[in-house]
VEXDREN-2710 file (C-alpha; in Angstrom, 1 decimal):
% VEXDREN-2710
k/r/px/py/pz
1/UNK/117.8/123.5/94.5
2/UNK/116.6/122.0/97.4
3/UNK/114.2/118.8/97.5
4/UNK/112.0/117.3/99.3
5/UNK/110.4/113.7/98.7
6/UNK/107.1/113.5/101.4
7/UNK/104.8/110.4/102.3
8/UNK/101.6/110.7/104.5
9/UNK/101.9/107.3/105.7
10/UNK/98.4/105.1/106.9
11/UNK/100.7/104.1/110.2
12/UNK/103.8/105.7/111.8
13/UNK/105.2/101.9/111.4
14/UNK/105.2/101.6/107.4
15/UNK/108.2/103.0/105.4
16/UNK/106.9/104.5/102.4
17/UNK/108.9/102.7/99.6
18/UNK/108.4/105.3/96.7
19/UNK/110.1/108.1/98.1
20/UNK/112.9/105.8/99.0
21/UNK/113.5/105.2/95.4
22/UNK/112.9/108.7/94.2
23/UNK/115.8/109.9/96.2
24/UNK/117.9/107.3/95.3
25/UNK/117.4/107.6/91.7
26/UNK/117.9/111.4/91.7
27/UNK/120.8/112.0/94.9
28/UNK/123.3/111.7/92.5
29/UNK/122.1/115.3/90.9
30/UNK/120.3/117.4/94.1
31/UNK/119.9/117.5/97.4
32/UNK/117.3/115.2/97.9
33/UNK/115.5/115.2/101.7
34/UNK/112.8/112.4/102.7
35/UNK/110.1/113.6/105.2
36/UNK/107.6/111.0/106.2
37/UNK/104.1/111.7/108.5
38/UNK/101.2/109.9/108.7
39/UNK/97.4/110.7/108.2
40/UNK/96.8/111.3/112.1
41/UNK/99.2/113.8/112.1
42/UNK/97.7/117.2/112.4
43/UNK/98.0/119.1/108.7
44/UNK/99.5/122.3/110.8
45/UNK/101.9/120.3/112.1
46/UNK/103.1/118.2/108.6
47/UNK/103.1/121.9/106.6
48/UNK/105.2/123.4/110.0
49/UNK/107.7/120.9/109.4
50/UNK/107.9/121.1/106.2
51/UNK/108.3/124.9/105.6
52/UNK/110.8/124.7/108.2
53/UNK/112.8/122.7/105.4
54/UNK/112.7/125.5/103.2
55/UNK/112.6/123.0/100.2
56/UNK/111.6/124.4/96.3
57/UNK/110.3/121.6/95.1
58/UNK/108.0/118.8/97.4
59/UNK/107.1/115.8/95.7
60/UNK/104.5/113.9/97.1
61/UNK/103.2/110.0/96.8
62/UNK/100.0/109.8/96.7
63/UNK/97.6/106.7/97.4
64/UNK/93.9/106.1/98.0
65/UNK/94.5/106.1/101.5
66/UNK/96.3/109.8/101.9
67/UNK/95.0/111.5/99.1
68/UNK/92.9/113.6/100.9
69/UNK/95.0/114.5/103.8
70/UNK/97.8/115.6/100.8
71/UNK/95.5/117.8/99.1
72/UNK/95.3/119.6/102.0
73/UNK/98.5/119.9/103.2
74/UNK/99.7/120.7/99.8
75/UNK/97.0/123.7/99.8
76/UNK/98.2/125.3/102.9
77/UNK/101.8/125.3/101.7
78/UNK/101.0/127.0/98.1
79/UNK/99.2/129.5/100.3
80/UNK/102.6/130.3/102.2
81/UNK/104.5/129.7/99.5
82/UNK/103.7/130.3/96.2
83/UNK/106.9/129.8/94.3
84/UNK/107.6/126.6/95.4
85/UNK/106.9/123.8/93.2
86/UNK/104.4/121.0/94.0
87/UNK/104.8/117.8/92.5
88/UNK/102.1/114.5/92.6
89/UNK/102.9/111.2/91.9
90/UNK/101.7/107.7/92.7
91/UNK/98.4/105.6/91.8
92/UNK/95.9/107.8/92.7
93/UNK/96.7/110.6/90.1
94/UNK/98.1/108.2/87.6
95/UNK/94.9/107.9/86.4
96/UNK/92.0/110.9/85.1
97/UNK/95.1/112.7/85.5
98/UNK/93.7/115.8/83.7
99/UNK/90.8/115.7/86.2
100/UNK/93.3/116.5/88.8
101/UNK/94.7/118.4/87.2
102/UNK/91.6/120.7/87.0
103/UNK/90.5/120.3/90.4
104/UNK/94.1/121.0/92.3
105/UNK/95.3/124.3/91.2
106/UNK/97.7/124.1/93.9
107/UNK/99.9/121.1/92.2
108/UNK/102.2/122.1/89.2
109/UNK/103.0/119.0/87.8
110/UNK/101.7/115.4/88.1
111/UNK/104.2/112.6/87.6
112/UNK/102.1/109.4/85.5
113/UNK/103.2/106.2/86.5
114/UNK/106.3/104.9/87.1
115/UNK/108.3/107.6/88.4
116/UNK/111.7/107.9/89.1
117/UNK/113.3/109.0/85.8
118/UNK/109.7/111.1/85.2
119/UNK/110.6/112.9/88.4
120/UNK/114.4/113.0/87.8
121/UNK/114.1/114.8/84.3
122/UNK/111.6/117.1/86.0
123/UNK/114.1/118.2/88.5
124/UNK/116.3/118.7/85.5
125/UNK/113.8/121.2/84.1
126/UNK/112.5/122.9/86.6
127/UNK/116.3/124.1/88.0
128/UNK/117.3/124.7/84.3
129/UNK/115.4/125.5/80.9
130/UNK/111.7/124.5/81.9
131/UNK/111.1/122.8/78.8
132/UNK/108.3/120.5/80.1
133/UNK/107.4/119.4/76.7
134/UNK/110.7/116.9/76.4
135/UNK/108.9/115.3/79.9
136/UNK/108.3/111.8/78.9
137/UNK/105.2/110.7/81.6
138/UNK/104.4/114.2/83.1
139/UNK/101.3/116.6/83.4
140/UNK/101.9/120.2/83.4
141/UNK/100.1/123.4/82.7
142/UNK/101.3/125.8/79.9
143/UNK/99.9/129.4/80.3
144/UNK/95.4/127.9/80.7
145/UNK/96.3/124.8/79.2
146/UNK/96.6/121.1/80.6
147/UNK/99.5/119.2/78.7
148/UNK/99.4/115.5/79.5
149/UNK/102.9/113.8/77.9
150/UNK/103.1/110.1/76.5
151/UNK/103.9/107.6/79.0
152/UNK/108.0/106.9/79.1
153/UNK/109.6/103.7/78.6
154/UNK/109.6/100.9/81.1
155/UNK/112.9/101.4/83.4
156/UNK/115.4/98.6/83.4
157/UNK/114.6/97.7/86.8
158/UNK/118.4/97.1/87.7
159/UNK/119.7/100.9/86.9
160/UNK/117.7/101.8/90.0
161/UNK/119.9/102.4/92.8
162/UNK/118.6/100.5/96.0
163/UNK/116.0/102.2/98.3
164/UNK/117.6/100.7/101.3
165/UNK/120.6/101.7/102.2
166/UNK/120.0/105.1/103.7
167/UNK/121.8/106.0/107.2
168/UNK/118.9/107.9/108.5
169/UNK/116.2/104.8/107.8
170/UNK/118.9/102.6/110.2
171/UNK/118.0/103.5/113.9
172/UNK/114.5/102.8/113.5
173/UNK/114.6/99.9/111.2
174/UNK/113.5/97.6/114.1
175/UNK/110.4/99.2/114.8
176/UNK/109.1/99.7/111.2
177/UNK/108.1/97.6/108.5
178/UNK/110.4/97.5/105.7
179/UNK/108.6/97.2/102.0
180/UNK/110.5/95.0/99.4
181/UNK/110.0/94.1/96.0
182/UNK/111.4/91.7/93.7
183/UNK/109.4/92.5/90.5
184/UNK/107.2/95.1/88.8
185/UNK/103.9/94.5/87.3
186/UNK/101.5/91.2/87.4
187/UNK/100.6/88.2/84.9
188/UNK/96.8/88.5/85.2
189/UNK/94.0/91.1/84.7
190/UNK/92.0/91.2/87.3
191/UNK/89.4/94.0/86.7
192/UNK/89.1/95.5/90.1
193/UNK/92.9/95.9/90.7
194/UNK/96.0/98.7/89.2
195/UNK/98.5/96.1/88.9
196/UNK/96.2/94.6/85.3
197/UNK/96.7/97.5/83.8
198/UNK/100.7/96.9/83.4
199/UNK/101.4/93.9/80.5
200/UNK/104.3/92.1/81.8
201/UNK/106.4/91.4/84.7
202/UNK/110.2/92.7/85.3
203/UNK/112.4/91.6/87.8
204/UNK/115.6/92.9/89.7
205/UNK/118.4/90.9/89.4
206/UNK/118.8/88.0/92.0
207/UNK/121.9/88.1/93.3
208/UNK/120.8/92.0/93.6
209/UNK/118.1/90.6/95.9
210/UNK/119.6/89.0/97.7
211/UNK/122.5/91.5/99.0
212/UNK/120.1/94.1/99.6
213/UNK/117.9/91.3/102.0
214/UNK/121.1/90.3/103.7
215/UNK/122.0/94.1/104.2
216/UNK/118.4/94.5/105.7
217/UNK/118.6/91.9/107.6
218/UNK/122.1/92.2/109.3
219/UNK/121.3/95.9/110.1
220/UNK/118.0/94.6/112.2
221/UNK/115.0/94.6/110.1
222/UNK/112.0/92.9/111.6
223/UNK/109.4/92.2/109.5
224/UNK/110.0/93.1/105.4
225/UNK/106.9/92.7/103.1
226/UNK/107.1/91.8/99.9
227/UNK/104.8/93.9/97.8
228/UNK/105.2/92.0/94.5
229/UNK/101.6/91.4/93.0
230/UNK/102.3/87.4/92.7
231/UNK/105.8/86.3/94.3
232/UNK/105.5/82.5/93.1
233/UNK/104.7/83.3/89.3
234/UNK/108.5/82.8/88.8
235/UNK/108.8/79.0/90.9
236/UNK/112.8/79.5/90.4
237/UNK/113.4/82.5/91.5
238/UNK/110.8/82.4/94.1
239/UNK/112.5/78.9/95.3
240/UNK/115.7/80.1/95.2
241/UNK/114.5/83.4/97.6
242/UNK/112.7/81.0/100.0
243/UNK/116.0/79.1/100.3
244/UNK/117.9/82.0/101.0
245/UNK/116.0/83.4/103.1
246/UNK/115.6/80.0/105.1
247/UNK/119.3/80.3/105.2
248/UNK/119.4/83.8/106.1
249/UNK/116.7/85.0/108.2
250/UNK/117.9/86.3/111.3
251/UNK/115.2/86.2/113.4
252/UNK/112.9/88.7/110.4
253/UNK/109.6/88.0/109.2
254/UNK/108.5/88.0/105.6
255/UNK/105.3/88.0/104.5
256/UNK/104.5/87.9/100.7
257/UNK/101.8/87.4/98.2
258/UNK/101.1/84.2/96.5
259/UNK/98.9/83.2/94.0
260/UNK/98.1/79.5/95.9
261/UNK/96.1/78.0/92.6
262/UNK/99.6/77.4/90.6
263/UNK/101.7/77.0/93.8
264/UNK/104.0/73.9/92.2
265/UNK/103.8/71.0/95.1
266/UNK/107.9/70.9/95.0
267/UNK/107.8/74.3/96.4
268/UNK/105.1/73.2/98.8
269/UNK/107.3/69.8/100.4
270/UNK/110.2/72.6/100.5
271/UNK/108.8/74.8/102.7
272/UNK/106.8/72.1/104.7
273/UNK/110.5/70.2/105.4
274/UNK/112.8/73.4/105.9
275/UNK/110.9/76.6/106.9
276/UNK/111.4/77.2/110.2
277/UNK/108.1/78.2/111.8
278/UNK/106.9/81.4/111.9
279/UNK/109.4/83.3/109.5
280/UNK/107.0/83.6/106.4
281/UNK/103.7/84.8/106.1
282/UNK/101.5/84.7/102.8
283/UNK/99.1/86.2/101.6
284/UNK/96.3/85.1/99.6
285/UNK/93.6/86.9/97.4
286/UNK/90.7/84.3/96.8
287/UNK/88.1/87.2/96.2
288/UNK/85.6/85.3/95.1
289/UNK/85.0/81.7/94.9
290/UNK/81.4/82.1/92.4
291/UNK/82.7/81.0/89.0
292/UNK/80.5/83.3/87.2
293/UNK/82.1/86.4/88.8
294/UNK/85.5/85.1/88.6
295/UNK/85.1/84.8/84.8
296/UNK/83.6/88.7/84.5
297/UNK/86.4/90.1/86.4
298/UNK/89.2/88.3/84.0
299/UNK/90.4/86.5/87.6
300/UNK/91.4/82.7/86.3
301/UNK/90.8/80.8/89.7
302/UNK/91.0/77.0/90.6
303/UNK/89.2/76.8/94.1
304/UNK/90.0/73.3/95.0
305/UNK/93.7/73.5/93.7
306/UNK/94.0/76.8/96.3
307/UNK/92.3/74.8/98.9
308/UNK/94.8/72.0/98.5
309/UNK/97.7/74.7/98.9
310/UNK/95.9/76.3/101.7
311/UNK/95.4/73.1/103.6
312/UNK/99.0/72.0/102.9
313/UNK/100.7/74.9/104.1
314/UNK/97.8/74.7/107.5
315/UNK/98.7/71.3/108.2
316/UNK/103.0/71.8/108.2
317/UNK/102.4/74.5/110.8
318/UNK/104.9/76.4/109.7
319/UNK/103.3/79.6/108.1
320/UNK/100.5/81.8/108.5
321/UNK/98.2/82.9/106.2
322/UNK/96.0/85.8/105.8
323/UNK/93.0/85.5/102.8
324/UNK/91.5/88.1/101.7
325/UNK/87.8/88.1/100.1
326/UNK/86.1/91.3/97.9
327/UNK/82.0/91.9/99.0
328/UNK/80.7/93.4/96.1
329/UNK/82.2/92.5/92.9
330/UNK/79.8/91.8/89.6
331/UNK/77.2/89.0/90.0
332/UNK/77.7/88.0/93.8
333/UNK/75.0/88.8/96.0
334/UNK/74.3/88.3/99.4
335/UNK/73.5/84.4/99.5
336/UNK/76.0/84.4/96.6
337/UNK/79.4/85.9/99.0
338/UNK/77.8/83.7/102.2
339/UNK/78.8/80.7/100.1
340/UNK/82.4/82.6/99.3
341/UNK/82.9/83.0/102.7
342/UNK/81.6/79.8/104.3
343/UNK/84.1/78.4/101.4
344/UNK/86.8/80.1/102.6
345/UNK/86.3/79.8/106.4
346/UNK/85.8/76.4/106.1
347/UNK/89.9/76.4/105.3
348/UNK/90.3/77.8/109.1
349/UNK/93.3/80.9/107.6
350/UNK/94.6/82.8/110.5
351/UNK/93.2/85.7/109.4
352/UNK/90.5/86.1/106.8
353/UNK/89.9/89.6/105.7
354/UNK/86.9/90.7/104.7
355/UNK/87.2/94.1/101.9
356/UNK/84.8/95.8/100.0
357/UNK/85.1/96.6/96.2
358/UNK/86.8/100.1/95.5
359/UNK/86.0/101.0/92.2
360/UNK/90.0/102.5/91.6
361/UNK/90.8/105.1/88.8
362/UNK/92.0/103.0/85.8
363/UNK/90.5/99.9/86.4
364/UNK/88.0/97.9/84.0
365/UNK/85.1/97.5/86.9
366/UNK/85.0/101.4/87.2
367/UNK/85.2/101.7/83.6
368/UNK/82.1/99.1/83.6
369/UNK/80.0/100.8/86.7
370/UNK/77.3/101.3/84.1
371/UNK/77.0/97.8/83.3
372/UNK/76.6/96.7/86.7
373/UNK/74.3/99.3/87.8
374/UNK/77.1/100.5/90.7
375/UNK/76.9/102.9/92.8
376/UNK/80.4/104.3/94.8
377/UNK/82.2/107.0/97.0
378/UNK/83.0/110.0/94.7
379/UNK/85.8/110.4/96.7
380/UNK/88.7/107.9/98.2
381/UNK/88.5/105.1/98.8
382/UNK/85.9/105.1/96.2
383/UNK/84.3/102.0/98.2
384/UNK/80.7/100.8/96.6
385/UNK/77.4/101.4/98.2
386/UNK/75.7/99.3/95.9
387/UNK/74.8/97.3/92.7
388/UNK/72.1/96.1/91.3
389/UNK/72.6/92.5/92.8
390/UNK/74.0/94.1/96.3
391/UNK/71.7/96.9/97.9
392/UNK/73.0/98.7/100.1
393/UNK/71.1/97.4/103.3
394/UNK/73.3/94.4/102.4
395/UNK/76.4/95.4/102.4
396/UNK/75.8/97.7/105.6
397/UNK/74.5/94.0/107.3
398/UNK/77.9/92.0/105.8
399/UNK/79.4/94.7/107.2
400/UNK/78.8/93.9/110.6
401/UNK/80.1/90.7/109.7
402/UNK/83.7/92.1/109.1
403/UNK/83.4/93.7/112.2
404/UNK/83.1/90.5/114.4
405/UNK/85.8/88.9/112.3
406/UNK/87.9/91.1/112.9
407/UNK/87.4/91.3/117.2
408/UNK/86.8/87.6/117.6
409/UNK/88.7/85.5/114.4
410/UNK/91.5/87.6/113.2
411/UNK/92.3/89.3/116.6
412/UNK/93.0/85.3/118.1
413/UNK/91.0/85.8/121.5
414/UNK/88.7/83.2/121.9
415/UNK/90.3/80.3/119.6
416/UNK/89.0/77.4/120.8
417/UNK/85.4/79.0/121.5
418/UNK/85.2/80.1/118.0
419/UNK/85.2/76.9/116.7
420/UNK/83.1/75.3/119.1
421/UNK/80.7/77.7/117.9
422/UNK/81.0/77.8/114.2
423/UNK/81.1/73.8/114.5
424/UNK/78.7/73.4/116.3
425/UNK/76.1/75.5/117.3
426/UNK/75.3/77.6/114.3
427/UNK/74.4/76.4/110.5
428/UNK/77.5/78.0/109.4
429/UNK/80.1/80.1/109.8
430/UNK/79.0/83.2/108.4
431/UNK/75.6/82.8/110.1
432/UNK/77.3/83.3/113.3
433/UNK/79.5/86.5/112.4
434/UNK/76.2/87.9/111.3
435/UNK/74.0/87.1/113.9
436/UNK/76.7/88.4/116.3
437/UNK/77.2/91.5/114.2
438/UNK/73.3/92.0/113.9
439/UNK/73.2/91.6/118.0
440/UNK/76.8/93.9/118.6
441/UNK/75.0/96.8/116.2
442/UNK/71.4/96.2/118.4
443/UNK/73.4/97.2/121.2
444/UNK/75.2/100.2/120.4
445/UNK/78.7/98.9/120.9
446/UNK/80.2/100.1/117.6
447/UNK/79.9/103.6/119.2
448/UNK/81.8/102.8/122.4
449/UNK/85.5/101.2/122.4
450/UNK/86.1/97.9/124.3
451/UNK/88.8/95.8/126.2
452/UNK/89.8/92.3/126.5
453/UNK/86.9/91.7/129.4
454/UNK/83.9/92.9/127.1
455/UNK/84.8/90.7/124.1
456/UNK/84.2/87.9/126.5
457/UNK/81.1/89.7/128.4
458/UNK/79.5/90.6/125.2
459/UNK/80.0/87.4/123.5
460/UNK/78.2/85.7/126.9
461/UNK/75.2/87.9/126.4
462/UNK/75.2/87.4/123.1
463/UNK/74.8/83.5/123.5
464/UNK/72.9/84.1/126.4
465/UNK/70.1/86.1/124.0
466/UNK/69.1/83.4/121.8
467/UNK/69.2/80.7/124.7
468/UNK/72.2/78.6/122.8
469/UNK/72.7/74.9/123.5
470/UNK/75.6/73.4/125.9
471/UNK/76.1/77.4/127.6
472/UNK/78.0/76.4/130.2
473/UNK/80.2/74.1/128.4
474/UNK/80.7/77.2/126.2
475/UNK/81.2/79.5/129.1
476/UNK/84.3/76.9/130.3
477/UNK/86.4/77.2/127.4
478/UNK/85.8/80.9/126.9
479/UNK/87.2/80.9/130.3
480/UNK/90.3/79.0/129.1
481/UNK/90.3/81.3/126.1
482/UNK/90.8/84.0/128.5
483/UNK/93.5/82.8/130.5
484/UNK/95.4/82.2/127.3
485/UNK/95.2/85.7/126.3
486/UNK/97.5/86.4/129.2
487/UNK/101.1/86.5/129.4
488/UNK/100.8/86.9/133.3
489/UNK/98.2/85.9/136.1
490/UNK/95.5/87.8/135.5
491/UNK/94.4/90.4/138.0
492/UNK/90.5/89.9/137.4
493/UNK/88.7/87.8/135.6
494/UNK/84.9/88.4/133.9
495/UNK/83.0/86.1/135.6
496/UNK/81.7/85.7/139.5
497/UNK/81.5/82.5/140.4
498/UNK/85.1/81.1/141.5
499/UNK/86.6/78.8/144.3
500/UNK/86.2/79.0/147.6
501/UNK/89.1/80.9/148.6
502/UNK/89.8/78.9/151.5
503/UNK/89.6/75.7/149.2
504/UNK/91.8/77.6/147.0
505/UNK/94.6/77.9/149.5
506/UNK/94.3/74.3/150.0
507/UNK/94.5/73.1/146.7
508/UNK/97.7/74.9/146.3
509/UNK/99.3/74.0/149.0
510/UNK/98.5/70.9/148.1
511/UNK/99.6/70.6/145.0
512/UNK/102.8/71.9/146.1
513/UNK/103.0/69.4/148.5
514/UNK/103.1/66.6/146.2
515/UNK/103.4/68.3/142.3
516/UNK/104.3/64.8/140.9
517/UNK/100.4/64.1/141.4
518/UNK/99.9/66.8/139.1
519/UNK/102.3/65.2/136.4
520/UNK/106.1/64.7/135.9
521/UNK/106.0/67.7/133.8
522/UNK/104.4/70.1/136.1
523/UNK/107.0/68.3/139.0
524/UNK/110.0/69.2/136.6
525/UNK/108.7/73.1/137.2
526/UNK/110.1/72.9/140.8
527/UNK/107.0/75.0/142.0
528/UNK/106.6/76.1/145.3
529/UNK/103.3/77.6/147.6
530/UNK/104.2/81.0/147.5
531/UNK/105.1/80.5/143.3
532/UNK/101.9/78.8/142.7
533/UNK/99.8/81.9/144.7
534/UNK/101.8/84.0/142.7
535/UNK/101.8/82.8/138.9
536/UNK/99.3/80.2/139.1
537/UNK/94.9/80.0/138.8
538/UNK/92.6/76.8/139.4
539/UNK/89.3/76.8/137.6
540/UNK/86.9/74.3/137.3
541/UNK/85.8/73.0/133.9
542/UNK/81.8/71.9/133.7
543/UNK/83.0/69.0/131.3
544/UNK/85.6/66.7/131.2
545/UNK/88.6/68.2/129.8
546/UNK/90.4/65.6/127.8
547/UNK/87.3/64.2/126.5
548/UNK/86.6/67.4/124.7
549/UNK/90.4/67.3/124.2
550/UNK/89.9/63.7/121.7
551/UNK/86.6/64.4/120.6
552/UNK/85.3/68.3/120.5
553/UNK/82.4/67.5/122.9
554/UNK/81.0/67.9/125.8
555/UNK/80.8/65.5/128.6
556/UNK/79.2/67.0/131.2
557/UNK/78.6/64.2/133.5
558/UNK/82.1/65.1/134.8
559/UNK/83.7/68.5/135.7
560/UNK/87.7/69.1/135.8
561/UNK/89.6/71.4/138.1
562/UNK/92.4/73.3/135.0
563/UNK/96.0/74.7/137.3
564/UNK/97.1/77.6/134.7
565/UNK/100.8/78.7/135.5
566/UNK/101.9/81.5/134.0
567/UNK/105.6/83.0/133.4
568/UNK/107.2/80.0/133.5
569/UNK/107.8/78.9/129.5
570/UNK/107.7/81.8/126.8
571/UNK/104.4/83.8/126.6
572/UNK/102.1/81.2/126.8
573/UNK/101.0/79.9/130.0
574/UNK/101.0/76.4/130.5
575/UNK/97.9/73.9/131.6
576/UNK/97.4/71.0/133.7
577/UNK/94.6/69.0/134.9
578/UNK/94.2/68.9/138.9
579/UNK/93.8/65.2/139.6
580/UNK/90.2/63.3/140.8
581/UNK/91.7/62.7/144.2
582/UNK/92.4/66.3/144.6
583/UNK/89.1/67.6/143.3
584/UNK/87.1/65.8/145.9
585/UNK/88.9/68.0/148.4
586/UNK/86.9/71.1/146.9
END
């Protein structure tokens, strides 16, 4: 009997981690094929490719984010071929299972839960007796009717052969990202999230762990995510990973989940005095930071312990963060989720993500729509449209918001004029994001796409609208931002006014002439004329530069020529100051 194992993946980078361990739980006993496609893909092409495979059974994984694009392809294929057998499995139809069951004639059997023995003992079945009934954690049909089986017992997680040591994943294991877990289930209940509904937490053996991370690593994994639901509620064991991994690393990335409020301080001063930078990334849910909503969704939350985590991670400058905050959950309106967001700003993350509530199949908050007077997709993602705190006209405005965030915080294009901005010129953060958002929507530009150039362009005519204080002095370090964004000289900038090219010429030459005037460092670079025409830019600053440098203000009474060399050191470009004496000349 031939199998196939399929995954509509959101992005041709992610490996889809279920399938991987429904073929290795069930190789030992069939012919077990993986065949991975993403949601872009054409459904034509994914149902070509997998007739072509000639498979009679196709198990599929199925997630908010692909469900749709399954049906489909799953339709077409019963279509063509009738006898083969169509399996479901993952979150998504875990839950209202007989619902889907009604609505997808097309699907023969549903697998609830935790699948690989479900799925392994269906394969059984199906190429043998077809007793469905002795199914532990399986949906089936039975001449009109819908049987839906008791749930199975939790698997020992260690009698699941590894997902990671297929020969076909190896050639591309560079280029993807590798999913990883160390544990199944979560410690807390939050009402909004899948991972409540399972009481406990199992975990895989560590020296288990460990081999298959060292495997991964040595055969040239990249980036691995850890997709545990809280990776520190074990200090030990998560101590004794970090170590190892310190140890280990081999040029990959990890990025993981943390709970920050009950991150022991010990772990903390470990990380701070041996992680080298930029190997581990966490990920941190704050949600919410409005007490009253935090007790309704069952999330136990200490604010100013996860702002003490936050900052101390921040300040070793060793690892990124990414926190993540919910619009839309029970009792937070609009003035309500500005406050969660200027709260959580004001802790500067690399990347704050800004979600929306998804009322999921199985949770308590969809359970409890009534209550709250929601309102929400009938279909996936199941996102809200409202609530009787949040109209809809809200969350379409906090919307915009996200957008900005993403373009100008997350995306790390205009750094240092960011936080001029939020600092300074606006009441707060958020009030910015909106106000930008509101003035990006008046304009249309959500409906056309945009390069580096226009975030700056829009942004000036954005500030340029509302007439904001110290515009020039904004307008120089968005130029600075701009030339950081580049890995080499730039061949055109967005703004008119530049040098004299003449005066240009002379500068250079000039500075090549006699570099030590310039600095020692920028002598050290060994620089000649024709290098500095080639990899280098001179821009003049309308403030002085290292005043703004020690104090984050302008000083305007003085203007500074910036030299900007690029390939010389890594990817950033490197900056100097052009001396007083040297100005004069231009």
């Amino acid at each position: 009997m031939k199998v196939v194992v399929a995954a509509l993946n959101a992005k041709y980078i992610h490996m889809s981690l279920a399938i991987r361990y429904l073929k290795s739980f069930c190789e030992k006993d069939f012919e077990i094929e993986m065949a991975e496609y993403t949601i872009k893909d054409p459904a034509m092409n994914i149902v070509s490719d997998l007739f072509e495979k000639n498979p009679d059974v196709i198990g599929f994984s199925c997630y908010i984010w692909n469900i749709a694009e399954t049906i489909k392809v799953a339709g077409m294929l019963k279509k063509i071929k009738p006898e083969l057998k169509i399996v479901f499995g993952g979150p998504e139809v875990s839950y209202d299972t007989e619902e889907w069951m009604r609505k997808l004639p097309q699907v023969d059997f549903i697998v609830m839960g935790e699948g690989e023995e479900t799925f392994h003992q269906l394969l059984q079945e199906i190429s043998t007796t077809q007793k469905y009934h002795f199914v532990y954690g399986l949906a089936y049909r039975k001449d009109e009717e819908i049987i839906l089986m008791p749930g199975r017992p939790k698997l020992v997680l260690d009698d699941i052969p590894s997902p990671h040591r297929f020969k076909e994943d190896l050639p591309s294991l560079a280029n993807r990202v590798v999913y990883f877990e160390t544990s199944r289930g979560c410690p807390f209940s939050c009402q909004f999230c899948l991972s409540s509904i399972e009481v406990g937490v199992r975990y895989f053996d560590i020296e288990r762990t460990k081999r298959e991370l060292l495997y991964l690593i040595e055969s040239g994994a990249k980036l691995i995510k850890f997709v545990d639901r809280t990776f520190n509620i074990k200090r030990d064991y998560a101590l004794e990973i970090f170590d190892f991994l310190i140890k280990n690393h081999g040029g990959c990335v990890f990025q993981f989940e943390i709970t920050a409020d009950i991150m022991r301080p010990e772990v903390l001063d470990f990380l701070a005095e041996n992680a080298p930078p930029g190997i581990f990334r966490f990920e941190i849910g704050v949600q919410s930071t409005n007490d009253t909503t935090n007790e309704l969704i069952k999330r136990r939350q200490n604010f100013k312990k996860l702002s003490r985590t936050v900052t101390t991670i921040k300040n070793s400058g060793k690892i990124d963060q990414h926190l993540d905050l919910i619009a839309g959950l029970p009792e937070e309106d609009y003035d309500s989720f500005k406050k969660t967001f200027n709260d959580v700003f004001a802790l500067r993350p690399e990347e704050l993500q800004l979600g929306f509530l998804k009322m999921l199949r199985g949770t308590g908050l969809r359970n409890d729509a009534d209550k709250y007077g929601y309102i929400y997709m009938d279909h996936a993602p199941y996102e809200i449209l409202g609530n009787e705190l949040l109209p809809f006209s809200d969350i379409v405005r906090i919307k915009r918001v996200e957008d900005v965030l993403e373009k100008y915080w997350n995306a790390h294009r205009l750094d240092r004029t960011m936080e001029y901005l939020v600092e300074h010129e606006f009441s707060s953060p958020f009030d910015f994001f909106q106000e930008f958002g509101d003035f990006w929507e008046s304009r249309g530009w959500q409906r056309i796409g945009h390069q580096l150039e226009d975030l700056f362009t829009r942004l000036e005519q954005f500030l340029t609208s509302r007439r904001t204080n110290h515009f020039e002095g904004i307008r120089g370090l968005m130029k600075l931002d701009y030339f950081m964004n580049h890995k080499y000289k730039p061949r055109k900038v967005w703004w008119e006014e530049r040098l004299d090219k003449q005066k240009h010429s002379e500068l250079l030459r000039s500075i090549a002439e006699q570099p030590e005037r310039v600095s020692p460092a920028f002598a050290e670079l060994g620089l000649g004329e024709k290098d500095l025409h080639k990899h280098a830019m001179i821009e003049r600053l309308p403030f002085d530069w290292k005043t703004y440098q020690e104090t984050g203000r302008f000083d305007s009474t003085r203007s500074t020529l910036l030299l900007v060399c690029y390939q010389l050191q890594g990817d950033q470009p490197l900056v100097f100051t052009v001396p007083e004496e040297e100005q004069i000349a231009v």
